[in-house]
KELUMZA-972121 format. One record per atom (N, C-alpha, C): residue number from 1; residue in one letter; z negated, y negated, x negated. Coordinates in steps of 0.05 Angstrom, whole numbers, plus 5000, padded with zeros to 4 digits. Example, Ala and Ser with C-alpha at 12.3 -4.5 7.8 and 13.67 -1.06 7.14 Angstrom:
lonu pos:1	code:A	z:4844	y:5114	x:4736
lonu pos:1	code:A	z:4844	y:5090	x:4754
lonu pos:1	code:A	z:4844	y:5066	x:4736
lonu pos:2	code:S	z:4858	y:5045	x:4743
lonu pos:2	code:S	z:4857	y:5021	x:4727
lonu pos:2	code:S	z:4843	y:4999	x:4742
//
This chain:
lonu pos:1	code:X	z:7638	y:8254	x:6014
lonu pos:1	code:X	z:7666	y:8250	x:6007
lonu pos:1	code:X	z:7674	y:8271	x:5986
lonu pos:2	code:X	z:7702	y:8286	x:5989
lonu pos:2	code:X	z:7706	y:8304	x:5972
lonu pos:2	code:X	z:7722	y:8294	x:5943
lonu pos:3	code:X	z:7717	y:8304	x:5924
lonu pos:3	code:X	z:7725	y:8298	x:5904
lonu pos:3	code:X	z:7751	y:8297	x:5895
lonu pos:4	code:X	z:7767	y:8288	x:5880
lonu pos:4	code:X	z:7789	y:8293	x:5872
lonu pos:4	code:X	z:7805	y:8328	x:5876
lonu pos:5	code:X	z:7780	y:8342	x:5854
lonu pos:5	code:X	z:7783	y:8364	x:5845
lonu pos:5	code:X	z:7791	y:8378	x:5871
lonu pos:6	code:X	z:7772	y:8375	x:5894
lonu pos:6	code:X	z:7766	y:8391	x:5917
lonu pos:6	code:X	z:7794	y:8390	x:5937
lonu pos:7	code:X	z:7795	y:8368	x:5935
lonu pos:7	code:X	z:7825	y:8355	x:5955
lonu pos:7	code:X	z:7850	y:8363	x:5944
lonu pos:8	code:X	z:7842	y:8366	x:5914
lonu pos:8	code:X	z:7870	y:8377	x:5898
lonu pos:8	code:X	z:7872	y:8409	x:5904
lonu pos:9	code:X	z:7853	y:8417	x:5900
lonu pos:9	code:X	z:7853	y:8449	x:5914
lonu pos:9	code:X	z:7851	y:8462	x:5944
lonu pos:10	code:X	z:7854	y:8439	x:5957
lonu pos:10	code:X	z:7872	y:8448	x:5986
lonu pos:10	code:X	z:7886	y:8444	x:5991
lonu pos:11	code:X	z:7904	y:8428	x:5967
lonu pos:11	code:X	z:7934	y:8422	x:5969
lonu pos:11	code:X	z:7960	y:8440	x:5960
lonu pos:12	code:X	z:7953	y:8472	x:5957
lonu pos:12	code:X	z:7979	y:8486	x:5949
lonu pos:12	code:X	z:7966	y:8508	x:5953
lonu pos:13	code:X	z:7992	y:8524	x:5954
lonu pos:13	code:X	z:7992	y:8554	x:5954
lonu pos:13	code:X	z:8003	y:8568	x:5929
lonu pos:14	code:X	z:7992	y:8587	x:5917
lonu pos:14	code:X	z:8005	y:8605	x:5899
lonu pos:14	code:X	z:8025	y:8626	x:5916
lonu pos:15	code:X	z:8048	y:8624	x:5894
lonu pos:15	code:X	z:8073	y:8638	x:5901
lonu pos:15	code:X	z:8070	y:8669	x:5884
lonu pos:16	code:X	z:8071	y:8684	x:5899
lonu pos:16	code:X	z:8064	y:8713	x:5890
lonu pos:16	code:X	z:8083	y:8718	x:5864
lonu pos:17	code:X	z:8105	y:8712	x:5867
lonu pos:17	code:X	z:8132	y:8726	x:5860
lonu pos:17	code:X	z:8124	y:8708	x:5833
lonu pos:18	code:X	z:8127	y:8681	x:5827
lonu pos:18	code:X	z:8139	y:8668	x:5811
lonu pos:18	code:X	z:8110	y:8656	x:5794
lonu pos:19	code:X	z:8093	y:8654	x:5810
lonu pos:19	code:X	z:8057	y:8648	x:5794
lonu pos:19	code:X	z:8059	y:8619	x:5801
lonu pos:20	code:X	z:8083	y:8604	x:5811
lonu pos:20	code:X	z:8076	y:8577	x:5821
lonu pos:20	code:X	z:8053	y:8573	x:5847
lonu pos:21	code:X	z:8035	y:8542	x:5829
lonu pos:21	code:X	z:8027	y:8545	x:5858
lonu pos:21	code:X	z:8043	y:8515	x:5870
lonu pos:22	code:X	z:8047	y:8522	x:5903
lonu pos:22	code:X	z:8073	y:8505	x:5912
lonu pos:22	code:X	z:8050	y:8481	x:5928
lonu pos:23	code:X	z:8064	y:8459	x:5922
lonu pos:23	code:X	z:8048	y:8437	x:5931
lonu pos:23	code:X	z:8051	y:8435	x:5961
lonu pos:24	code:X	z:8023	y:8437	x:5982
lonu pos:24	code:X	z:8039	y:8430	x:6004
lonu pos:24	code:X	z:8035	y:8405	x:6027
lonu pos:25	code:X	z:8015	y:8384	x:6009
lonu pos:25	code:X	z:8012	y:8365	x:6020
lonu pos:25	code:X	z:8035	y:8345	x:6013
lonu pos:26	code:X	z:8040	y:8315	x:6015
lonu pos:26	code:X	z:8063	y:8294	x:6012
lonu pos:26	code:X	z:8083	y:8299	x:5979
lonu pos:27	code:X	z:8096	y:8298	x:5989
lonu pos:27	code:X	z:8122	y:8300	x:5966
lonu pos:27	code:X	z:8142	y:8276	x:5958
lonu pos:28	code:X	z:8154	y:8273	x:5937
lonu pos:28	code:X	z:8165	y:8245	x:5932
lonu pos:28	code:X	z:8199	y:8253	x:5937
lonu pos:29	code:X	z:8222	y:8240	x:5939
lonu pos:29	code:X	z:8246	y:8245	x:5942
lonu pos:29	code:X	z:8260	y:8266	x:5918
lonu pos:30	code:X	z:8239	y:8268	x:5901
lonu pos:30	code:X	z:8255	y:8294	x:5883
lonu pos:30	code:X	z:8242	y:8318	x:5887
lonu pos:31	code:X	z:8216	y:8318	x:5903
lonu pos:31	code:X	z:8204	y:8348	x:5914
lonu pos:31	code:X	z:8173	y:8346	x:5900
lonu pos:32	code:X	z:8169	y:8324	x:5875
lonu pos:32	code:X	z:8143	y:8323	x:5869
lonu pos:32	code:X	z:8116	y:8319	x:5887
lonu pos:33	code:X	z:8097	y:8336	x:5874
lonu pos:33	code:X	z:8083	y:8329	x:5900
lonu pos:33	code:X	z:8055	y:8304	x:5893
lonu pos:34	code:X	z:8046	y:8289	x:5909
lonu pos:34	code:X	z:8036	y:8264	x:5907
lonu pos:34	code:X	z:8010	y:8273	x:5917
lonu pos:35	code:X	z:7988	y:8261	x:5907
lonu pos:35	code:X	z:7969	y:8255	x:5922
lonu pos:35	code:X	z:7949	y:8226	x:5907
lonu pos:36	code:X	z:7932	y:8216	x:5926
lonu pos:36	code:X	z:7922	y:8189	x:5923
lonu pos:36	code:X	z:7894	y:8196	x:5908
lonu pos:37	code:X	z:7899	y:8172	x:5892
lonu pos:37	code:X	z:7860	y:8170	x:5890
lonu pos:37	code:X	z:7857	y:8149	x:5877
lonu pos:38	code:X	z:7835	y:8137	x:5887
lonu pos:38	code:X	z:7829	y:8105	x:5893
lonu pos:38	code:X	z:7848	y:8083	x:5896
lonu pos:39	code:X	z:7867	y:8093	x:5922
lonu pos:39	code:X	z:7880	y:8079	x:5938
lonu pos:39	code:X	z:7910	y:8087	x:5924
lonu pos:40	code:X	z:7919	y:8092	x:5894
lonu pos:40	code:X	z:7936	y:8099	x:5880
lonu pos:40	code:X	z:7949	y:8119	x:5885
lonu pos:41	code:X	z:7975	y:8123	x:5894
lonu pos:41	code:X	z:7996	y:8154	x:5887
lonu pos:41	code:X	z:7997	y:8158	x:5858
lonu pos:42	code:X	z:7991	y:8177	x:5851
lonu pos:42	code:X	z:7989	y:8205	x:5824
lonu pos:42	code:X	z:8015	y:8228	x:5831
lonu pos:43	code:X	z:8027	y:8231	x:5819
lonu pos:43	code:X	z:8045	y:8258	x:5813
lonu pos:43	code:X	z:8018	y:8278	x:5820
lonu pos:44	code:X	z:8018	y:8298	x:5835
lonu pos:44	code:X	z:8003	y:8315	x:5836
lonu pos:44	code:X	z:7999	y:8332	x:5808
lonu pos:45	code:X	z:8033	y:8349	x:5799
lonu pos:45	code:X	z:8028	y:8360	x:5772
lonu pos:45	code:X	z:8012	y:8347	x:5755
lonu pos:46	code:X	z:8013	y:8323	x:5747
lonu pos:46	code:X	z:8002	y:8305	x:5727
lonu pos:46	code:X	z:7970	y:8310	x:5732
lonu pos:47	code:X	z:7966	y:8308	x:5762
lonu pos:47	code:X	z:7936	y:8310	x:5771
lonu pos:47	code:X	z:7920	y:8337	x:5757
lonu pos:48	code:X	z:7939	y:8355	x:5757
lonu pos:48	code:X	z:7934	y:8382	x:5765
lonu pos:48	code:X	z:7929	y:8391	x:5735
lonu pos:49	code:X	z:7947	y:8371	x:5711
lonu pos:49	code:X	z:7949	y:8372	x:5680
lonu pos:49	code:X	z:7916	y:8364	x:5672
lonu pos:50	code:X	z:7911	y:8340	x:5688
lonu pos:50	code:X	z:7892	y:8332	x:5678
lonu pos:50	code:X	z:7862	y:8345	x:5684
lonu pos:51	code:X	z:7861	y:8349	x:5710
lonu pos:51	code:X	z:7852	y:8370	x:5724
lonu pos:51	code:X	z:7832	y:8385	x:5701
lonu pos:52	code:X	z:7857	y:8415	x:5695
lonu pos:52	code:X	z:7849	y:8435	x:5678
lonu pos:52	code:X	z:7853	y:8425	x:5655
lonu pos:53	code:X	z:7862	y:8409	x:5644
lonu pos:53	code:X	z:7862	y:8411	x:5610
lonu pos:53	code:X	z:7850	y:8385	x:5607
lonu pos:54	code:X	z:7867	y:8365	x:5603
lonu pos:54	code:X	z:7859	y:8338	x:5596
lonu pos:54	code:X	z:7873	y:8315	x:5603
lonu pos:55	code:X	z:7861	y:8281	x:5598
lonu pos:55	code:X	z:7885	y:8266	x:5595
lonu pos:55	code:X	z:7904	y:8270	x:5589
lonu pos:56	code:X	z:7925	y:8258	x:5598
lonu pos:56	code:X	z:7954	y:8257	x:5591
lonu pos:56	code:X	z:7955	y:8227	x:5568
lonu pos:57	code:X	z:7966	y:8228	x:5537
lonu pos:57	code:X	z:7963	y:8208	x:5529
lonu pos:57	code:X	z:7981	y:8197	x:5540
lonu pos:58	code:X	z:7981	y:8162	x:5532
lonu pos:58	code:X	z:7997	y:8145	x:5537
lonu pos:58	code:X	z:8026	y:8158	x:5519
lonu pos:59	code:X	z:8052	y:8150	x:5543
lonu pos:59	code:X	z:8076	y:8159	x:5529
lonu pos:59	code:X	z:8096	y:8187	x:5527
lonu pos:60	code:X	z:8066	y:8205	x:5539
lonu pos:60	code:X	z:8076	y:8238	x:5544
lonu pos:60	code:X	z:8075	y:8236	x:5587
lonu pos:61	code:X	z:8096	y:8257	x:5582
lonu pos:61	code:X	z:8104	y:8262	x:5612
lonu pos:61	code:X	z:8096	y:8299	x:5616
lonu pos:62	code:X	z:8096	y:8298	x:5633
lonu pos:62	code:X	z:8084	y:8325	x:5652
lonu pos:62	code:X	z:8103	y:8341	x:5650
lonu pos:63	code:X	z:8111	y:8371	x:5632
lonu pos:63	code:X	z:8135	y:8379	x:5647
lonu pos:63	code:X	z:8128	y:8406	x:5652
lonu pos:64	code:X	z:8156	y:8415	x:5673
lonu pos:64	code:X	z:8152	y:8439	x:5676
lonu pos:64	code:X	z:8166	y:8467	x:5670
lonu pos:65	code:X	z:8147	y:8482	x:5658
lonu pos:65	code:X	z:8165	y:8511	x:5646
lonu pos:65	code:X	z:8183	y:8522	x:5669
lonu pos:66	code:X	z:8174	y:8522	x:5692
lonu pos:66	code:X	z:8193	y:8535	x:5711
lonu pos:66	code:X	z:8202	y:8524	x:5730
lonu pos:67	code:X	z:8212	y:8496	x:5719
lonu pos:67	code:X	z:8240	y:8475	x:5732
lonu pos:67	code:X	z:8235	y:8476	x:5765
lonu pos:68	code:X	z:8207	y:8485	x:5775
lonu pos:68	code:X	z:8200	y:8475	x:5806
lonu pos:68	code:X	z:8188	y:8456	x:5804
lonu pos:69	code:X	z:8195	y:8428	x:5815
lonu pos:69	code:X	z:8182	y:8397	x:5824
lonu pos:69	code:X	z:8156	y:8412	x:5835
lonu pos:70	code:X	z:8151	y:8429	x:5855
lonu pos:70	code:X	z:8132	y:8424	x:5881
lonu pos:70	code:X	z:8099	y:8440	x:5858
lonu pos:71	code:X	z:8109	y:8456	x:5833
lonu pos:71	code:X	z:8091	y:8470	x:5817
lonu pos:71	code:X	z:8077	y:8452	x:5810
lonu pos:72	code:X	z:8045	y:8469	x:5817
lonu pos:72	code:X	z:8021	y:8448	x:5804
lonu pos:72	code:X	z:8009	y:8466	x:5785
lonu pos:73	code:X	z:8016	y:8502	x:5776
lonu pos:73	code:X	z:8001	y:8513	x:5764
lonu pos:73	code:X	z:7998	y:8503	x:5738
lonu pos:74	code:X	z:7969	y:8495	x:5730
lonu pos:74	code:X	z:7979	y:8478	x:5693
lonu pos:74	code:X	z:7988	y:8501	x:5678
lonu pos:75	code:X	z:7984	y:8533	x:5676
lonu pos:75	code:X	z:8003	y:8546	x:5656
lonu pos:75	code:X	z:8025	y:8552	x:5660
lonu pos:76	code:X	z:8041	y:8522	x:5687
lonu pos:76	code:X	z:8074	y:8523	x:5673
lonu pos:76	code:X	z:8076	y:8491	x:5674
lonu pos:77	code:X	z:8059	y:8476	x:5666
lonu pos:77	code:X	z:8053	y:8452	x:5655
lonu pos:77	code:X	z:8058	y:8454	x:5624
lonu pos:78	code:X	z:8081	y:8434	x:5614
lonu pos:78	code:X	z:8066	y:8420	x:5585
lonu pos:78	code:X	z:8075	y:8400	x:5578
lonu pos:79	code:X	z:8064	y:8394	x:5560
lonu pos:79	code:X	z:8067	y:8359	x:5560
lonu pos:79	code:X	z:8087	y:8346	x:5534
lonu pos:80	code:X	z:8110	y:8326	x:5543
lonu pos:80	code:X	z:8124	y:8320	x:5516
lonu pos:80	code:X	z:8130	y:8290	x:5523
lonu pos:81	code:X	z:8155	y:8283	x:5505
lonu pos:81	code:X	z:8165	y:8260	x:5511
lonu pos:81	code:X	z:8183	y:8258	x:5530
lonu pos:82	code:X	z:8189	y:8237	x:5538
lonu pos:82	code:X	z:8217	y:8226	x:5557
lonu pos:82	code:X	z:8241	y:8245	x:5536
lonu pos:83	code:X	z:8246	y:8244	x:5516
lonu pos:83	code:X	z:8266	y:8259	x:5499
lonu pos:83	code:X	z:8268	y:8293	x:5507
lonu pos:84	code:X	z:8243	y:8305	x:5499
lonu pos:84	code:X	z:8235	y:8321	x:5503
lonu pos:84	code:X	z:8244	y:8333	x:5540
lonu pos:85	code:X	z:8239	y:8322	x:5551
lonu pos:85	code:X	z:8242	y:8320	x:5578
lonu pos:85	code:X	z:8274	y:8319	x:5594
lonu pos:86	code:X	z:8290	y:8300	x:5571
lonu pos:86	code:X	z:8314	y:8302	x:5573
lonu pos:86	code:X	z:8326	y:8319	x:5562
lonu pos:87	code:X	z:8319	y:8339	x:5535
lonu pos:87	code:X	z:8324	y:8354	x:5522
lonu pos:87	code:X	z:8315	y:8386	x:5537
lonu pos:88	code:X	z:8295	y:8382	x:5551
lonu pos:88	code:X	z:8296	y:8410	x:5567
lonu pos:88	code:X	z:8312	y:8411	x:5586
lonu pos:89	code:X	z:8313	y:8393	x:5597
lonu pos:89	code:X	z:8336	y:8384	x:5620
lonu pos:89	code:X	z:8362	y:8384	x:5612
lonu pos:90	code:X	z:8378	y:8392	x:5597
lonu pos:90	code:X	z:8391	y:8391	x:5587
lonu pos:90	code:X	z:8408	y:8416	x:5579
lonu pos:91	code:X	z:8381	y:8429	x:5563
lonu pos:91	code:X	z:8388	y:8457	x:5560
lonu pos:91	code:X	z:8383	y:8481	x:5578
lonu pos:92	code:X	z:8367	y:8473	x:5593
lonu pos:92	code:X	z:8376	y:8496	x:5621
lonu pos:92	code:X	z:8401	y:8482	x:5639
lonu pos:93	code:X	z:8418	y:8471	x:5638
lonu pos:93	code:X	z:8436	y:8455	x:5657
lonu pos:93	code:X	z:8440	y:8444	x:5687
lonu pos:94	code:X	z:8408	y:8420	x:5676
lonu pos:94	code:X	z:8399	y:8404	x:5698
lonu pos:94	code:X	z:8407	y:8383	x:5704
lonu pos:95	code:X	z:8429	y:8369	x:5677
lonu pos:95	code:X	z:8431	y:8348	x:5675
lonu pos:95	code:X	z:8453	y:8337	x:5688
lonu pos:96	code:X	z:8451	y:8319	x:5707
lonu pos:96	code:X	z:8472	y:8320	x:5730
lonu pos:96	code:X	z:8472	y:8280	x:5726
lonu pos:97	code:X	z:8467	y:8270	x:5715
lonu pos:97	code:X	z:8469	y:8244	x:5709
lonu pos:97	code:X	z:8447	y:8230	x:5706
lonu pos:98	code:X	z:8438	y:8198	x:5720
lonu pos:98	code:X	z:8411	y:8188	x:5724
lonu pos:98	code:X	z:8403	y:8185	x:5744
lonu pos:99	code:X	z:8384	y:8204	x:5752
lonu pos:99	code:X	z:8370	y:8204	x:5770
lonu pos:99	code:X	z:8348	y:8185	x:5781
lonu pos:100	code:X	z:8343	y:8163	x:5759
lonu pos:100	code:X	z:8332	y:8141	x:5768
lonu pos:100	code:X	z:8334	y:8127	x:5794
lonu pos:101	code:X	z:8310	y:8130	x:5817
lonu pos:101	code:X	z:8317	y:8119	x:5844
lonu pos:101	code:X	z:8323	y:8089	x:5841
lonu pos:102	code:X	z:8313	y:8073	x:5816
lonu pos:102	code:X	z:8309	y:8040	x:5823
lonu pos:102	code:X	z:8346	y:8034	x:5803
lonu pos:103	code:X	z:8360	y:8061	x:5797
lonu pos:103	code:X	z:8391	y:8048	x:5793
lonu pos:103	code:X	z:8404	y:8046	x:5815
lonu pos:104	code:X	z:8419	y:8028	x:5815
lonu pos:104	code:X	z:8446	y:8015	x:5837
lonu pos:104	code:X	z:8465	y:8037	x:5842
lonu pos:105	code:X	z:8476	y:8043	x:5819
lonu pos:105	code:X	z:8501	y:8071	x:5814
lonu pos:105	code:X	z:8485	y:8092	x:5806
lonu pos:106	code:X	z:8515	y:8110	x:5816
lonu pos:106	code:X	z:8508	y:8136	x:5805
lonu pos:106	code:X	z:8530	y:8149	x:5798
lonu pos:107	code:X	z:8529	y:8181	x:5796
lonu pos:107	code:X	z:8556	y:8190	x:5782
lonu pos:107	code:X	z:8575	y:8186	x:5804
lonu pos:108	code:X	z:8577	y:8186	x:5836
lonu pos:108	code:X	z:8589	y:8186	x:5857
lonu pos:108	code:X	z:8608	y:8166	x:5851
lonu pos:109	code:X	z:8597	y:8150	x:5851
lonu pos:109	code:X	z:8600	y:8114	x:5850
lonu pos:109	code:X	z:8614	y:8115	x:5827
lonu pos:110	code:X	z:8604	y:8119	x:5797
lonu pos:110	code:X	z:8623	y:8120	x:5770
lonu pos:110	code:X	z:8652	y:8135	x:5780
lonu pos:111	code:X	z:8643	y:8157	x:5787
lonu pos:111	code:X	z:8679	y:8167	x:5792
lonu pos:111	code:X	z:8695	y:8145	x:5795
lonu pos:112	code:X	z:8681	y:8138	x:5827
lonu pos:112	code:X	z:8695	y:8112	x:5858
lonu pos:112	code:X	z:8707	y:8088	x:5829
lonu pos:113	code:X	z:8685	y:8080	x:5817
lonu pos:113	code:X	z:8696	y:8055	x:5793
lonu pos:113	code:X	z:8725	y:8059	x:5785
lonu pos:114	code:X	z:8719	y:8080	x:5763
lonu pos:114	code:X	z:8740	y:8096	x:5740
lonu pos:114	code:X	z:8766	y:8100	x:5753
lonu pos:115	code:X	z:8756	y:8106	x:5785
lonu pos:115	code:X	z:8783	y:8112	x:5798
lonu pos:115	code:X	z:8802	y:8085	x:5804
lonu pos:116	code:X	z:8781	y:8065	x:5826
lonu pos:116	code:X	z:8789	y:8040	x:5826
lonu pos:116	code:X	z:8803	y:8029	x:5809
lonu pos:117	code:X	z:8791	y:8026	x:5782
lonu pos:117	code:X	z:8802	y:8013	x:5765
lonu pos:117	code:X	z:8834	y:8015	x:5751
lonu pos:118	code:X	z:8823	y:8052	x:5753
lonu pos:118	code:X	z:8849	y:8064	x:5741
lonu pos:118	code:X	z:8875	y:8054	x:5752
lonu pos:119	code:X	z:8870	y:8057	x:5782
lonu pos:119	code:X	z:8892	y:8042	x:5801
lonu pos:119	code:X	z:8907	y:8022	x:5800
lonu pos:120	code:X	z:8888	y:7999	x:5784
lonu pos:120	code:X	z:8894	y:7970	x:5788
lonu pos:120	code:X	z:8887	y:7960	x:5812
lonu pos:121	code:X	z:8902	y:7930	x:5810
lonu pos:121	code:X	z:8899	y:7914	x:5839
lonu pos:121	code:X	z:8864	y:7897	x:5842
lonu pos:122	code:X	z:8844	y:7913	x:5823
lonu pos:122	code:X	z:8827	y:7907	x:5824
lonu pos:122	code:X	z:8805	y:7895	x:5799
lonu pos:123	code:X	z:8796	y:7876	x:5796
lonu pos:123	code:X	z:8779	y:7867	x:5770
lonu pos:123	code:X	z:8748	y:7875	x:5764
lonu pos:124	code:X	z:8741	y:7883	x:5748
lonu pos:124	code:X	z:8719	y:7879	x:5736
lonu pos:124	code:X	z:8692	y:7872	x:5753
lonu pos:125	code:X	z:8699	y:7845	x:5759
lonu pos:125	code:X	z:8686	y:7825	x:5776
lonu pos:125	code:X	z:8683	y:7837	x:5803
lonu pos:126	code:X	z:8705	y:7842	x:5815
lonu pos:126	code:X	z:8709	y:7844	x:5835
lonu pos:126	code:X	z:8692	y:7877	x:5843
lonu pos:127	code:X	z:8692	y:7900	x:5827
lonu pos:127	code:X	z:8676	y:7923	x:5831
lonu pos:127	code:X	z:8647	y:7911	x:5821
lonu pos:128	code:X	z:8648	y:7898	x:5806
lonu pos:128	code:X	z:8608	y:7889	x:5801
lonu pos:128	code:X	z:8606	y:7881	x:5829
lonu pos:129	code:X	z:8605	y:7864	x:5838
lonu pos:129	code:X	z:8611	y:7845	x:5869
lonu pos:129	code:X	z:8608	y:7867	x:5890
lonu pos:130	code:X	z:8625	y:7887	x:5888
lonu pos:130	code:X	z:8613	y:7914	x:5920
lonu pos:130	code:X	z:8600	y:7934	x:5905
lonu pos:131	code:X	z:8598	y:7936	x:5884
lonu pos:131	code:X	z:8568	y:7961	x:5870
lonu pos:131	code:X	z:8552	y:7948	x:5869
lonu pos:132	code:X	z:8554	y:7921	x:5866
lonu pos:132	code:X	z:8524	y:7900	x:5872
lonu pos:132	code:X	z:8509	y:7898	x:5844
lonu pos:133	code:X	z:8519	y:7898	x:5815
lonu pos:133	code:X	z:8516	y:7903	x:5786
lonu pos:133	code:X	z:8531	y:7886	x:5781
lonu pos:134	code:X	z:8519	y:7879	x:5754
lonu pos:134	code:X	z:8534	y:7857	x:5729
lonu pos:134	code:X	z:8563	y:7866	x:5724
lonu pos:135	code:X	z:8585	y:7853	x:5717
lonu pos:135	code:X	z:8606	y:7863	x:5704
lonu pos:135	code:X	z:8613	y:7878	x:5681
lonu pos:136	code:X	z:8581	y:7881	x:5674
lonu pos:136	code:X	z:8582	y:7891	x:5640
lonu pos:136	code:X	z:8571	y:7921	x:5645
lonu pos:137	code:X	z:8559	y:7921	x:5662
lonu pos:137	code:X	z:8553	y:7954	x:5677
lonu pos:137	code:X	z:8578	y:7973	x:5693
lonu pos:138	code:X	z:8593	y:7948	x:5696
lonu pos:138	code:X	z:8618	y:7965	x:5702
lonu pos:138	code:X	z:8636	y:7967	x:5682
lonu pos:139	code:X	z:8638	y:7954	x:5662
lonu pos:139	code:X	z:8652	y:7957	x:5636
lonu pos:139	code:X	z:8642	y:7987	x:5621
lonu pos:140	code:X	z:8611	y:7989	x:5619
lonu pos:140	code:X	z:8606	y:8015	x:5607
lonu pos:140	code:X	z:8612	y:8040	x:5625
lonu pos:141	code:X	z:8612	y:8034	x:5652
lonu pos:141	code:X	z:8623	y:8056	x:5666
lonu pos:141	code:X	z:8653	y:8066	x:5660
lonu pos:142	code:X	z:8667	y:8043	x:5658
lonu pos:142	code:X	z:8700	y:8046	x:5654
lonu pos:142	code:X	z:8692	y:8058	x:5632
lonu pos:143	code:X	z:8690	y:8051	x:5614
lonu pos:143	code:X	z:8685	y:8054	x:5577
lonu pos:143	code:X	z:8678	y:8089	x:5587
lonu pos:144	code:X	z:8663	y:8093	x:5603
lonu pos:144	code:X	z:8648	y:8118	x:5596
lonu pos:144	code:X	z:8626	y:8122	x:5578
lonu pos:145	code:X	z:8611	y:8101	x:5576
lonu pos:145	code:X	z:8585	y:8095	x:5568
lonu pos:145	code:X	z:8562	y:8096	x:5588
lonu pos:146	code:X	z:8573	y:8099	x:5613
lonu pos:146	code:X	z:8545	y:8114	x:5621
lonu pos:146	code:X	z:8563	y:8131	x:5648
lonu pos:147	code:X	z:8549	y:8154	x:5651
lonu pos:147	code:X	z:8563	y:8171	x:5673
lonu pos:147	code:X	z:8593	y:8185	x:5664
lonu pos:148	code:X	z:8594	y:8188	x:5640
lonu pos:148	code:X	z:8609	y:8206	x:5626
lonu pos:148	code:X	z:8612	y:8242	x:5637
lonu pos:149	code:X	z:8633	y:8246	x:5642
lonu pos:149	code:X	z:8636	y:8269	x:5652
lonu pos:149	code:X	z:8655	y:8285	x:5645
lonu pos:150	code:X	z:8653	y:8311	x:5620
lonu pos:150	code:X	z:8667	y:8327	x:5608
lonu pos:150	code:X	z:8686	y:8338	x:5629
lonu pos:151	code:X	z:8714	y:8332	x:5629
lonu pos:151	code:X	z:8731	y:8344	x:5643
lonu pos:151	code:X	z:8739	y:8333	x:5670
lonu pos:152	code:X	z:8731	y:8299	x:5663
lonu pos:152	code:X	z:8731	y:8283	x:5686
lonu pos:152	code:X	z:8773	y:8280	x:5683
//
């Protein structure tokens, strides 16, 4: 049986141009690439961190210098916080709302609210009820407490 290590290194190709190497086995809905071990899905980058350098402590995330999901090379690996993570994201201008798959809404949907509401005719209640969310998640949407958009 082949090893972690071994199975991880028939999983990508190096990209001439850019020094990525591109993952080309299973990928997750944002382009990360996945692979198993002992029955478990792993972020491949994460694999690939630990791989060549070390554990990942508890609390730090995997990131990447050259903003490709599919990159497993660890020298455009490094490791920070969720902050950190939002803060690079941020300053190259990645930040396009929450990308969280297990949220209900999104910025689409916040517009659809803000707009609804703006309109009238319609309650609170009544948009929690077809976004399928508490009333109080649609209050911070109205509010513009979450899904805030400069020049909305």
């Amino acid at each position: 049986m082949k090893t972690l290590k071994q199975r991880f290194e028939e999983k990508y190709v190096p990209e001439p141009n850019s020094g990525c190497w591109l993952w080309t086995a299973g990928i997750n809905n944002y382009g990360y690439g996945r692979i198993t071990e002992k029955g478990r899905k792993k972020l491949a980058h994460r694999v690939s961190w630990e791989i060549h350098n070390s554990p990942i402590p508890d609390g730090l995330q995997c990131l990447h210098f050259c903003d490709q999901p599919s990159c497993v090379n660890p020298s455009h690996l490094f490791l920070g916080t969720h902050r950190d993570n939002m803060a690079d994201k941020v300053a190259k201008g990645r930040h396009i709302g929450n990308p969280n798959p297990l949220t209900k809404l999104n910025e689409t949907a916040a517009m659809q609210i803000r707009k609804y509401y703006a309109a009238g005719g319609c309650t609170q209640e009544w948009l929690a009820n077809v976004y399928g969310v508490n009333q109080t998640n649609i209050s911070r949407v109205i509010r513009g407490e979450h899904w805030s958009q400069e020049g909305e």
